[in-house]
One Martini backbone bead per residue (centre of mass of N, CA, C, O) as a GRO file, in nm:
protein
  106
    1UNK     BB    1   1.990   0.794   1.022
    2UNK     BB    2   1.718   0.860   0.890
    3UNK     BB    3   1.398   0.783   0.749
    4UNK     BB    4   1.275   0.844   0.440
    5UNK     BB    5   0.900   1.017   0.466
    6UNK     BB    6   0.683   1.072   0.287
    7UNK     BB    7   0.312   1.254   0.139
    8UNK     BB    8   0.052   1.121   0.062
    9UNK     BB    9  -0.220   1.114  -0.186
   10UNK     BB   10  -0.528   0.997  -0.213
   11UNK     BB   11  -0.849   0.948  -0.365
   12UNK     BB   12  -0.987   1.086  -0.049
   13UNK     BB   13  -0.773   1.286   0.107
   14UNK     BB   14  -0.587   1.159   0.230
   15UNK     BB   15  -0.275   1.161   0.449
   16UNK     BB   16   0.025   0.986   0.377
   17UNK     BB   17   0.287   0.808   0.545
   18UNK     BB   18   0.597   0.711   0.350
   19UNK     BB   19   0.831   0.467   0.370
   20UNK     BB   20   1.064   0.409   0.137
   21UNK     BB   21   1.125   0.086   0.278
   22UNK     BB   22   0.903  -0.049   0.297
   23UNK     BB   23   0.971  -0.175   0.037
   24UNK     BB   24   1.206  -0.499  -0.024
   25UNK     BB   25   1.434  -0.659  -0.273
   26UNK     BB   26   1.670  -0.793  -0.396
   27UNK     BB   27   1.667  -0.699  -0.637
   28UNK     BB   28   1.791  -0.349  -0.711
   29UNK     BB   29   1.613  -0.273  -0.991
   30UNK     BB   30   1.366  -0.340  -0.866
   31UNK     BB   31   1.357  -0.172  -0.645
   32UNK     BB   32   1.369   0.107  -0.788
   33UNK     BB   33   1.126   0.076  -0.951
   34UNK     BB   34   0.928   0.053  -0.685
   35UNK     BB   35   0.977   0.340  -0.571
   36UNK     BB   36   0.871   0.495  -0.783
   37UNK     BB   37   0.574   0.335  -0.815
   38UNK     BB   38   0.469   0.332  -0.492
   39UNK     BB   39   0.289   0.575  -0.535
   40UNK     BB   40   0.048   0.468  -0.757
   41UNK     BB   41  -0.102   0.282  -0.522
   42UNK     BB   42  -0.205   0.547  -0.376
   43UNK     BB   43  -0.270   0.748  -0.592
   44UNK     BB   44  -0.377   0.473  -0.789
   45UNK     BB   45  -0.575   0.203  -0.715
   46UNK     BB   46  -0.696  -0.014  -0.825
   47UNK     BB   47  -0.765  -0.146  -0.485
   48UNK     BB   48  -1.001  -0.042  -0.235
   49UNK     BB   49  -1.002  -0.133   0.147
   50UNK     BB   50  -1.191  -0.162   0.384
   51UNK     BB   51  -1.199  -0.209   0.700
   52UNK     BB   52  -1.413  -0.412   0.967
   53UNK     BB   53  -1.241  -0.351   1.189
   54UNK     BB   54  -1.018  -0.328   1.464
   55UNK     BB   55  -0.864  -0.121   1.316
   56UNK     BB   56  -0.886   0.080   1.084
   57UNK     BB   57  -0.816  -0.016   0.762
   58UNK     BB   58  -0.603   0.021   0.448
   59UNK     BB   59  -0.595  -0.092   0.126
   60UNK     BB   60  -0.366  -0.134  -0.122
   61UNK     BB   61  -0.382  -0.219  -0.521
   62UNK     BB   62  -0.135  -0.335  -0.738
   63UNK     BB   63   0.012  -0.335  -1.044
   64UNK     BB   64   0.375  -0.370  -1.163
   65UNK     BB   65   0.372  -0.438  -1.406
   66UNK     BB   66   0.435  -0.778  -1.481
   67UNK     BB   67   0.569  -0.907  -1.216
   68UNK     BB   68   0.415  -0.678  -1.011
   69UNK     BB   69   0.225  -0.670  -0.691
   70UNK     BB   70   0.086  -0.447  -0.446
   71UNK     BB   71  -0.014  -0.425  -0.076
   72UNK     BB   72  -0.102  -0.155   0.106
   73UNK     BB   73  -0.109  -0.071   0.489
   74UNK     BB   74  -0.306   0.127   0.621
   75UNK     BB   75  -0.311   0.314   0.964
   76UNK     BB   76  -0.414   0.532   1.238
   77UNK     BB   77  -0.149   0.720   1.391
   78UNK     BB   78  -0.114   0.978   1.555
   79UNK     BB   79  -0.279   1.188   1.375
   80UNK     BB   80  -0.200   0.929   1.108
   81UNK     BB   81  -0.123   0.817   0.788
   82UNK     BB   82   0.041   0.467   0.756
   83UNK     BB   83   0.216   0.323   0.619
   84UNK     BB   84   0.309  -0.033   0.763
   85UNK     BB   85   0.279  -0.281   0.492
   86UNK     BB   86   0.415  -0.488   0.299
   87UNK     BB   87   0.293  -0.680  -0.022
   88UNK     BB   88   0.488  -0.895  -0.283
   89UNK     BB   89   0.303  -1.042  -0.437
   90UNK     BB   90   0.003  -1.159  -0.343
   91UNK     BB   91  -0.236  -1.374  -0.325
   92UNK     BB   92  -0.516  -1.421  -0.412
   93UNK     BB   93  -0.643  -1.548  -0.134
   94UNK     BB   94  -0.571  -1.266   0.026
   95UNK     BB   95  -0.736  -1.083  -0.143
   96UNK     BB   96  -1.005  -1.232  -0.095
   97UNK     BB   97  -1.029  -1.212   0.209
   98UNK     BB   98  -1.025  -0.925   0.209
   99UNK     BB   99  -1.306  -0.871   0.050
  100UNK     BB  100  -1.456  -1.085   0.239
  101UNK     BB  101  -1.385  -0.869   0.505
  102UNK     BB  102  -1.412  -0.605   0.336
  103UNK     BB  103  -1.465  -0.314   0.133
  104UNK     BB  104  -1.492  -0.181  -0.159
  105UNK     BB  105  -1.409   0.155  -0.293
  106UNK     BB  106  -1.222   0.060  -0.567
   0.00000   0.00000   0.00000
């Protein structure tokens, strides 16, 4: 069986894939829930990085609801736009290092 993934536009008009179990939780209730949001991460970032590195990488960074907030890493891969890792509730001084070595566009 195929993982399922999805197509999401972000707010700079990137063509982004990604796939549904990209993030996963132990609670099940919470995983359904991450899925349903994990789309407003990238389509609607609170914050995004571009990285100053090569290659280049976009972090996309939200909170949903109370107690998660995500941070997905975006890499241009094969002709396209490709969300490849997941970090749920990521650390403050980790979101700090990304700001610190790389640019915020939002």
């Amino acid at each position: 069986m195929k993982e399922e993934v999805l197509h999401i536009n972000d707010p700079l008009g990137r063509r982004i894939s990604i796939a549904k179990k990209l993030c996963c939780l132990e609670n099940e209730a919470d995983a359904f829930d991450l899925v349903d949001d994990l789309f407003s991460v990238l389509k609607k970032p609170a914050l995004l990085i571009e990285t100053t590195g090569f290659p280049k990488e976009y972090l996309y960074f939200r909170s949903i609801g109370w107690s998660l907030s995500v941070l997905i890493h975006v890499r241009f891969i094969h002709d396209f736009w490709e969300a490849y890792k997941c970090n749920v509730n990521p650390s403050d001084a980790e979101i700090v290092e990304f700001l610190r070595n790389g640019i915020q566009i939002i």
